[in-house]
C-alpha positions in Angstrom: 47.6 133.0 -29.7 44.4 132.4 -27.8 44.5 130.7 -24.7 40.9 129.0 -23.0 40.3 131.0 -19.9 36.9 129.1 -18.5 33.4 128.0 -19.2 29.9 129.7 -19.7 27.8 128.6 -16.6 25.0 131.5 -16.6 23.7 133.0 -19.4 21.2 136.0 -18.7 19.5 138.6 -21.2 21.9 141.1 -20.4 24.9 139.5 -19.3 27.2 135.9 -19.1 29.0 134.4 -16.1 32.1 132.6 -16.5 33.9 130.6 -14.3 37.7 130.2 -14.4 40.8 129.5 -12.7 42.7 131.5 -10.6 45.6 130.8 -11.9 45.2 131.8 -15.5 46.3 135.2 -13.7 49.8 133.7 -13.5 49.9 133.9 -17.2 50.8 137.1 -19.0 51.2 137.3 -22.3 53.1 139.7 -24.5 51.0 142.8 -25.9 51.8 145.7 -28.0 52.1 147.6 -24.1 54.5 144.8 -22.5 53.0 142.0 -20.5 49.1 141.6 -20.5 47.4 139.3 -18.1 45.2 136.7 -19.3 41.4 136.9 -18.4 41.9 140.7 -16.7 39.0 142.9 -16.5 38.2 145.0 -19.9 39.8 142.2 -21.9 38.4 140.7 -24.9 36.9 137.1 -25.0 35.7 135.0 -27.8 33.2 131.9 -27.4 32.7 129.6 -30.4 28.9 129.4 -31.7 27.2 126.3 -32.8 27.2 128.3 -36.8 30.9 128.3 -36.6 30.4 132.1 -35.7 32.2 133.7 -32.1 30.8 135.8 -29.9 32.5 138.6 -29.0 32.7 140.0 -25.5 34.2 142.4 -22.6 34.8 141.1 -19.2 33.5 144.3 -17.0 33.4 142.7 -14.1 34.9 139.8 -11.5 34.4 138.4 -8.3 35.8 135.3 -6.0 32.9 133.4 -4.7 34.9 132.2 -1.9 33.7 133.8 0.4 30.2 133.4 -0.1 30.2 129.8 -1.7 27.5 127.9 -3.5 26.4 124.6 -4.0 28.0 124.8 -7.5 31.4 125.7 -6.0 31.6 123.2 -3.3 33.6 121.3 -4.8 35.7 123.5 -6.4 38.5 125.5 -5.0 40.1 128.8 -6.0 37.8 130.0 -8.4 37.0 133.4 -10.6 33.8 134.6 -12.0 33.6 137.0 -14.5 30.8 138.9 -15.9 30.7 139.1 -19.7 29.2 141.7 -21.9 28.6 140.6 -25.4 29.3 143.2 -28.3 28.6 141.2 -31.7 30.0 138.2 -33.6 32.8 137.3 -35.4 32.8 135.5 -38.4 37.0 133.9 -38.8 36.0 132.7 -42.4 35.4 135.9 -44.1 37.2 137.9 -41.1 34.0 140.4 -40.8 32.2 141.4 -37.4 28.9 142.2 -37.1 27.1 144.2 -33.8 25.0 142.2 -31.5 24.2 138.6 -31.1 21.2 136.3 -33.3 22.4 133.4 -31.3 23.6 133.2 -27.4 26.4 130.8 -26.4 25.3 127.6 -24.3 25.9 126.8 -21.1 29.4 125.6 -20.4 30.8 126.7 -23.9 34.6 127.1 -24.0 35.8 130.8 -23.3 39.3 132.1 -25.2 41.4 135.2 -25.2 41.1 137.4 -28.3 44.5 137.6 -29.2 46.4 140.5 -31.4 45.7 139.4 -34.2 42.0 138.6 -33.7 41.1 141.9 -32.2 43.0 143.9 -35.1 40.6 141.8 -37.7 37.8 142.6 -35.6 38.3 146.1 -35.8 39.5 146.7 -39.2 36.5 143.9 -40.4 33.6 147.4 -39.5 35.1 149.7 -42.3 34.1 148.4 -45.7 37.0 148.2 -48.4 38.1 150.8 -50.1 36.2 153.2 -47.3 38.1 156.4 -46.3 39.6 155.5 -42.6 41.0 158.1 -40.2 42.9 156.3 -37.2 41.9 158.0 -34.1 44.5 155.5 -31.7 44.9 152.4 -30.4 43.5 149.7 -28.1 44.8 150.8 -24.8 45.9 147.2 -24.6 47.5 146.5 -27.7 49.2 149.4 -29.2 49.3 147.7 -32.5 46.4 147.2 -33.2 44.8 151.1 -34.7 41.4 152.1 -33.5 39.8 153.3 -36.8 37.0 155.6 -37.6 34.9 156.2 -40.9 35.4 160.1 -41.2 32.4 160.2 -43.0 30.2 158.5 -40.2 32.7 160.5 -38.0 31.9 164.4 -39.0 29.3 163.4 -41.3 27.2 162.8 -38.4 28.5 164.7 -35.8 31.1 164.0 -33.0 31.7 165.2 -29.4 34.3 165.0 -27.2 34.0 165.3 -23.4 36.4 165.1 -20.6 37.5 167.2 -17.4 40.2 170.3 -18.1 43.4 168.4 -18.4 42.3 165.2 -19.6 42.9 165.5 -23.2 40.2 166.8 -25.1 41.8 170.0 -27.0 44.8 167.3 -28.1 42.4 164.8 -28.9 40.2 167.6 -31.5 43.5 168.4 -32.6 45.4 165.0 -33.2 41.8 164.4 -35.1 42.2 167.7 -37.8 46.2 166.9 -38.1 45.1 163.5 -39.0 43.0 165.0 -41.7 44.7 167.8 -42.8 48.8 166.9 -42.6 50.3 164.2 -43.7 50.7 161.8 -41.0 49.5 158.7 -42.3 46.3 158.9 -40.7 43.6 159.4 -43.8 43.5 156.7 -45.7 41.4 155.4 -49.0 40.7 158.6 -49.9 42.6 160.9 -52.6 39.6 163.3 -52.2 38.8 166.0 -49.1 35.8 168.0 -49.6 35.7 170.0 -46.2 36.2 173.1 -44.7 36.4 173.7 -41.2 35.8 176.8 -39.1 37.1 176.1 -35.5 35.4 178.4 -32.3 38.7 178.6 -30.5 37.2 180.3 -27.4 40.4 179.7 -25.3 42.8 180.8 -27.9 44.4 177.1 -28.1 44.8 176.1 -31.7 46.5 178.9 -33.7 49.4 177.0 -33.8 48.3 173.3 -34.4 48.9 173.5 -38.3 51.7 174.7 -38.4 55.5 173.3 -40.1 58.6 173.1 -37.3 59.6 177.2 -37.3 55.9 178.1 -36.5 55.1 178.6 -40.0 51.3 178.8 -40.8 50.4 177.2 -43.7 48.8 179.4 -46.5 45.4 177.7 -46.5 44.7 177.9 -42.9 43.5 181.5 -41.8 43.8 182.8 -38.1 41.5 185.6 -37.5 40.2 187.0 -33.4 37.3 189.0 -32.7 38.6 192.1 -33.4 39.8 190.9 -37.1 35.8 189.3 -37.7 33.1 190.5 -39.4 29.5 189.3 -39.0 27.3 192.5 -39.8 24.1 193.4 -37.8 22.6 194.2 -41.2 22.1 189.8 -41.7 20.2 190.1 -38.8 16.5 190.2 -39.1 13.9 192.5 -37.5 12.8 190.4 -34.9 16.4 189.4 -34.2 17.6 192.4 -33.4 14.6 192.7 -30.9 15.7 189.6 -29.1 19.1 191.1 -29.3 17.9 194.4 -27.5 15.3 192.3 -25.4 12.8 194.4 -26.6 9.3 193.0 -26.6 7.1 196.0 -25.9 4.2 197.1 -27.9 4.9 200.3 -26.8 8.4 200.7 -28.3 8.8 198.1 -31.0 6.5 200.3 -33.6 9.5 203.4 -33.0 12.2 200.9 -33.4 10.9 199.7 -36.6 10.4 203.3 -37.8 14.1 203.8 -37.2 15.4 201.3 -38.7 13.1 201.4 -41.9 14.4 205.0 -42.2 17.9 204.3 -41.4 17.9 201.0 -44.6 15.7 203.8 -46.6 13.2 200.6 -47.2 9.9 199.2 -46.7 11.0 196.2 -45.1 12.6 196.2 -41.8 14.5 192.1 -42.5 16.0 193.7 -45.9 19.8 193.0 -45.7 20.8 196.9 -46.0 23.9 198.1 -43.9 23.0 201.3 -42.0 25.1 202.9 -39.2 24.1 201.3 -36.0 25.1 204.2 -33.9 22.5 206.5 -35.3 19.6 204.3 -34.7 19.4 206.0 -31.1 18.9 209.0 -33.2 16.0 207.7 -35.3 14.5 206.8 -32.3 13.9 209.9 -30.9 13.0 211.1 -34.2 10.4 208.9 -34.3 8.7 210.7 -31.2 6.0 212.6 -32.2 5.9 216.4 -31.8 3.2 217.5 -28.4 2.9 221.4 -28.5 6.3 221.6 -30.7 8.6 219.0 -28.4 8.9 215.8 -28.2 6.4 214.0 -26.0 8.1 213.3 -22.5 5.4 210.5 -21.4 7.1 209.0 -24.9 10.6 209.6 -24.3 10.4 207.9 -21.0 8.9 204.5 -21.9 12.1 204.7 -24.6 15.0 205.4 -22.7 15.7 201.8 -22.3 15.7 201.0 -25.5 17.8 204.0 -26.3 20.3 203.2 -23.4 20.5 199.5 -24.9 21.6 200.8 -28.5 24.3 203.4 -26.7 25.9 200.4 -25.0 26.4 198.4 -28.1 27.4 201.2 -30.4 30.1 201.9 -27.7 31.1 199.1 -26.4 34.2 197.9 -28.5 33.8 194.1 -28.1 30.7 194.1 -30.3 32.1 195.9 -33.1 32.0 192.9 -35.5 28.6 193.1 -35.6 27.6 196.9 -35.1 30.8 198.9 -37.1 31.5 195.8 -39.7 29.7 195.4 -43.1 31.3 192.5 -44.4 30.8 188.7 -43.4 34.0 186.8 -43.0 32.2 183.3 -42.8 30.7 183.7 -46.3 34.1 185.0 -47.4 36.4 181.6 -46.1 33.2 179.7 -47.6 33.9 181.3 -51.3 37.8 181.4 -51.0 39.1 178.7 -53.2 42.6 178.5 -51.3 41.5 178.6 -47.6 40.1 175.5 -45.7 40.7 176.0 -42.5 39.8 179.1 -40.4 40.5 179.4 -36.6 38.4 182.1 -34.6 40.8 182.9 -31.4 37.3 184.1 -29.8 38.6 184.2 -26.2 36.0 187.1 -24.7 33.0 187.0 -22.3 30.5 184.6 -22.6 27.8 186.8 -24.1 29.9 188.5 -26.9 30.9 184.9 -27.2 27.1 183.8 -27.8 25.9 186.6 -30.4 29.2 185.8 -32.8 28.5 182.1 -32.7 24.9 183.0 -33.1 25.8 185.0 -35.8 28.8 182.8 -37.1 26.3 179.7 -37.2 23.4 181.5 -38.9 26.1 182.1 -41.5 27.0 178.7 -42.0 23.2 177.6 -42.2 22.1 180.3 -45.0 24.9 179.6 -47.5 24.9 175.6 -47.1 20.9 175.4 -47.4 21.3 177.7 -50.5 20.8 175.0 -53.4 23.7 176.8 -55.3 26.1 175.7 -52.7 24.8 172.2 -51.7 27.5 170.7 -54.1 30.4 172.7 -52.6 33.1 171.8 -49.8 31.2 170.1 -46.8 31.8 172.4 -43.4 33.0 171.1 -40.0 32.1 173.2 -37.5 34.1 172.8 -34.1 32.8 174.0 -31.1 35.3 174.1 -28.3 34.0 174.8 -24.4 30.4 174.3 -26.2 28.6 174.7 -22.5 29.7 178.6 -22.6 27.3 179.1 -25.5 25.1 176.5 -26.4 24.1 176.1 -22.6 21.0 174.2 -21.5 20.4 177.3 -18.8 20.4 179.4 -21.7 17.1 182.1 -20.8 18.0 184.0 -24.8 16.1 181.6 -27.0 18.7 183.2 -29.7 21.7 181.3 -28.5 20.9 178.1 -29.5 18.6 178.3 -32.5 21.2 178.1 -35.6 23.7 175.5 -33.7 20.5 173.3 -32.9 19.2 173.5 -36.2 22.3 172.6 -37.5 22.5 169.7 -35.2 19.3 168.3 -36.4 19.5 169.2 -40.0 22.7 169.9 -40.8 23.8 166.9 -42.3 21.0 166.9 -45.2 23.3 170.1 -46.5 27.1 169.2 -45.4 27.2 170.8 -42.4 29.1 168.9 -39.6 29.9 169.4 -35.8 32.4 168.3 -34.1 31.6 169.7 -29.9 34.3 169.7 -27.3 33.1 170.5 -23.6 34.0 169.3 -20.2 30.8 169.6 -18.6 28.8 167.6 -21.2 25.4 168.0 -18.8 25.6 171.9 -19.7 25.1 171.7 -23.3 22.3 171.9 -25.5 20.3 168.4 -25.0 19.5 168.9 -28.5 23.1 169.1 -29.8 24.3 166.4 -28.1 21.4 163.9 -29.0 22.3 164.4 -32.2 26.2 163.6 -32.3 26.2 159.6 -33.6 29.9 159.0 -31.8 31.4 160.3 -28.8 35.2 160.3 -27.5 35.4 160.5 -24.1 37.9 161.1 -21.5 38.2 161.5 -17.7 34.9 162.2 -16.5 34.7 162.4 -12.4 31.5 165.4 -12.1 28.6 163.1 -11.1 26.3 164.9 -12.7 28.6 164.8 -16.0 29.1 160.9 -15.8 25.0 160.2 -14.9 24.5 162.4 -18.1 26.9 160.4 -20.2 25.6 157.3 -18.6 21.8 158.5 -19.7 22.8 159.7 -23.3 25.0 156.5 -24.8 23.7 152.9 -25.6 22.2 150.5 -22.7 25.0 147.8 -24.0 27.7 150.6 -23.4 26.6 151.6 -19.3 28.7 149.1 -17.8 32.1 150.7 -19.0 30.7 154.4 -18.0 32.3 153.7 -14.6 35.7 153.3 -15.7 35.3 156.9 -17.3 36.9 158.1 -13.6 40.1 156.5 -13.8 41.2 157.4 -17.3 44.7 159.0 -17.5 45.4 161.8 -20.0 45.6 161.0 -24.0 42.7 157.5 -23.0 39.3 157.7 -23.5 36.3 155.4 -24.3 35.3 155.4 -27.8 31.5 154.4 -28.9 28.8 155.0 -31.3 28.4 154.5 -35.3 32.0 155.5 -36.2 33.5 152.9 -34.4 33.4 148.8 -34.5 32.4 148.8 -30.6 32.9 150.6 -27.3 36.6 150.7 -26.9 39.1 151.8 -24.6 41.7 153.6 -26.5 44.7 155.7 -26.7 44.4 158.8 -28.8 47.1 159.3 -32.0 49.8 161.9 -30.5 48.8 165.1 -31.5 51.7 167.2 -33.0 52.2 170.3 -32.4 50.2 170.7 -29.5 47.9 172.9 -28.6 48.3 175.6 -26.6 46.8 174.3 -23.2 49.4 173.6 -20.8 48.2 174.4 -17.3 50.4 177.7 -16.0 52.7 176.6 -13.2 52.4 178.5 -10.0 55.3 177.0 -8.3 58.9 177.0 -10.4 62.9 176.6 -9.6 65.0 179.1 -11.7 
């Protein structure tokens, strides 16, 4: 039921002021979470048009003029402003709600409560019939009433979540593949689910999150670490592996390329041939000319460098996906017909992290822009702690180049992120420009919330502040994939991921 709460009595561009009784506060009403008072800050209102049309809006803020009274108030006594934000219009005849306002209320319309009922319409009224819907929660107010997202809109162009360590995020990434992937009631519309998902599990949190009550993976999710993964340095090109050596000299790159042509026994140094990368220090000094029958020393010198750069990735054991593997285990899950999901428990230092990603990325973007697999399973990428390796202070131009182009053109080919960080300022500009809807939890990092602030809708700035006080499990949803700007609670995730903080303290 929807109760009149007060009258319009300034209308600006950006904003409305109502005026209201105090004592509407004495009247709480039953919600889905217990008592909910009428007219309280982040509620819903609803003020009838003169086209038998509502407009929609948010109280985000309130004030008592009391203290400071106007002409207008002097003859009124305990008295509430509110500040109204206005979020689309609702249509009660055909039930469907549009974003943003053709028409602005008039000065001392009647303001109502949305009620239950009226919300739930509002929100369901965004997704088209007979549209795939993945319920991400609910309103934080009304726990009936589901917070819906179009999965397609959702992955389909990209999705990040942001929130400080503890707020949420790693259940929230995995309440939203359960809800895909296991029956809970989540998915619905579609009989249909074309897409794969690779997940960069760089804190070693979701090897568990698929699986039945007795720990039991399922068959079609595949858990592989770094030591299981193959990404071969034989995919990467010429001038790749120079970035990767940070060689740029004129002086040395014409030896390199004459070892590695000899070592793929080819005439082209970007030819996809598998060669043993420990002997390429070898080649090397082959490739030193002979000065009175020995190797030139002034040569030698202005290559011990590079030589000492190849010794440390032959033996260093952390890199031996790329430098002892041949095979490439991102093309193989892409060409498995019984495996959709595959979790990389990648939990090493951040610049091993950054070449397999590189590497795992580049991957992804060869096979999906080759026309022969266009029409195959779309891929959702998820990129947990995104700031370790997609970073914005990034000096290796490599790091960022496959995960930005798949940012940008991804889509075109079925190629969809899904980015997880908690210090959203630190990512890739590019990358995050590009994700259409954000989930977002307990923000307090200044420079984190301005970001946010900066990167979302002018309409949606006014509810940034409240990103502080969240608890655990709510966060503000916004952007395509979603009706409007909401304050939700995410679906329970279950199981959970493993990312309960270690207790220092504990009572045997």
């Amino acid at each position: 039921m929807a109760f009149k709460i007060g009258q319009v009595y300034r209308i600006t561009n950006r904003y409305l002021e109502i005026i209201h009784d105090k004592d509407i506060f004495s009247k709480p009403i039953s919600s889905g979470n217990g008592l909910h008072i009428v007219g309280m800050l982040n509620s819903y209102i609803s003020i009838p048009l003169f086209n038998a049309q509502n407009a929609i809006g948010i109280i985000f803020e309130q004030l008592d003029p009391s203290r400071e009274r106007e002409a207008l108030f002097s003859s009124k006594t305990e008295l509430i402003i509110s500040k109204i934000r206005l979020i689309g219009s609702f249509n009660p005849i055909n039930n469907s709600f549009k974003r943003g306002i053709d028409f602005f209320p008039t000065l001392d319309s009647d303001v109502f409560t949305v009620d239950e009922k009226q919300l739930e319409s509002i929100y369901n009224s965004t997704i088209k019939k007979d549209t795939a819907t993945l319920k991400i929660g609910s309103d934080i107010y009304y726990n009936q009433v589901n917070i819906n997202a179009d999965p397609n809109i959702l992955f389909g162009k990209h999705c990040a979540v942001f929130g400080n360590t503890g707020s949420g995020k790693s259940c929230t990434v995995t309440s939203i593949l359960q809800g895909v992937y296991l029956d809970k009631g989540r998915l619905l519309n579609t009989t249909n689910k074309k897409l794969k998902t690779i997940i960069i599990d760089s804190n070693e949190e979701y090897s568990e999150i698929f699986n039945s009550p007795g720990s039991v993976k399922p068959d079609w999710v595949v858990l592989k670490d770094y030591s299981d993964l193959e990404l071969s340095h034989k995919d990467l090109s010429f001038y790749e592996l120079t970035e990767l050596l940070k060689e740029d000299s004129p002086n040395v790159i014409p030896y390199l390329k004459e070892a590695v042509l000899k070592l793929k026994n080819h005439t082209n140094a970007d030819a996809k041939i598998y060669y043993k990368f420990s002997e390429l220090q070898v080649e090397i000094e082959n490739a030193v000319p002979l000065k009175n029958g020995r190797k030139d020393d002034f040569t030698i010198g202005f290559l011990k460098h590079i030589i000492k750069r190849v010794k440390h990735f032959s033996a260093d054991e952390r890199f031996n996906a790329v430098f002892k593997k041949q095979g490439n285990s991102i093309e193989d899950f892409l060409n498995s017909s019984n495996e959709t999901v595959l979790i990389l428990s990648l939990r090493i230092s951040n610049d091993i992290l950054a070449l397999l990603v590189y590497m795992i990325s580049k991957s992804i973007f060869n096979y999906k822009s080759n026309p022969a697999n266009r029409d195959k399973d779309n891929i959702l990428l998820v990129l947990e702690e995104a700031h370790r390796y997609i970073s914005t202070s990034s000096t290796d131009q490599m790091n960022n180049y496959y995960i930005e182009k798949l940012a940008r053109e991804g889509r075109k080919f079925g190629v969809n992120l899904l980015v997880s960080t908690q210090r959203p300022s630190e990512v890739s500009n590019t990358v995050i420009s590009q994700c259409n809807s954000l989930i977002v939890h307990k923000i307090t990092n200044n420079r984190d919330l301005e970001f946010v602030r900066n990167t979302i809708e002018y309409d949606d700035k006014s509810q940034i502040d409240l990103l502080t006080s969240l608890k655990q499990q709510q966060a503000l949803v916004l952007g395509e994939a979603f009706a409007f700007s909401s304050l939700i609670k995410i679906a329970d995730a279950s199981p959970l991921p493993i990312s309960e903080t270690p207790k220092i303290f504990t009572k045997e």
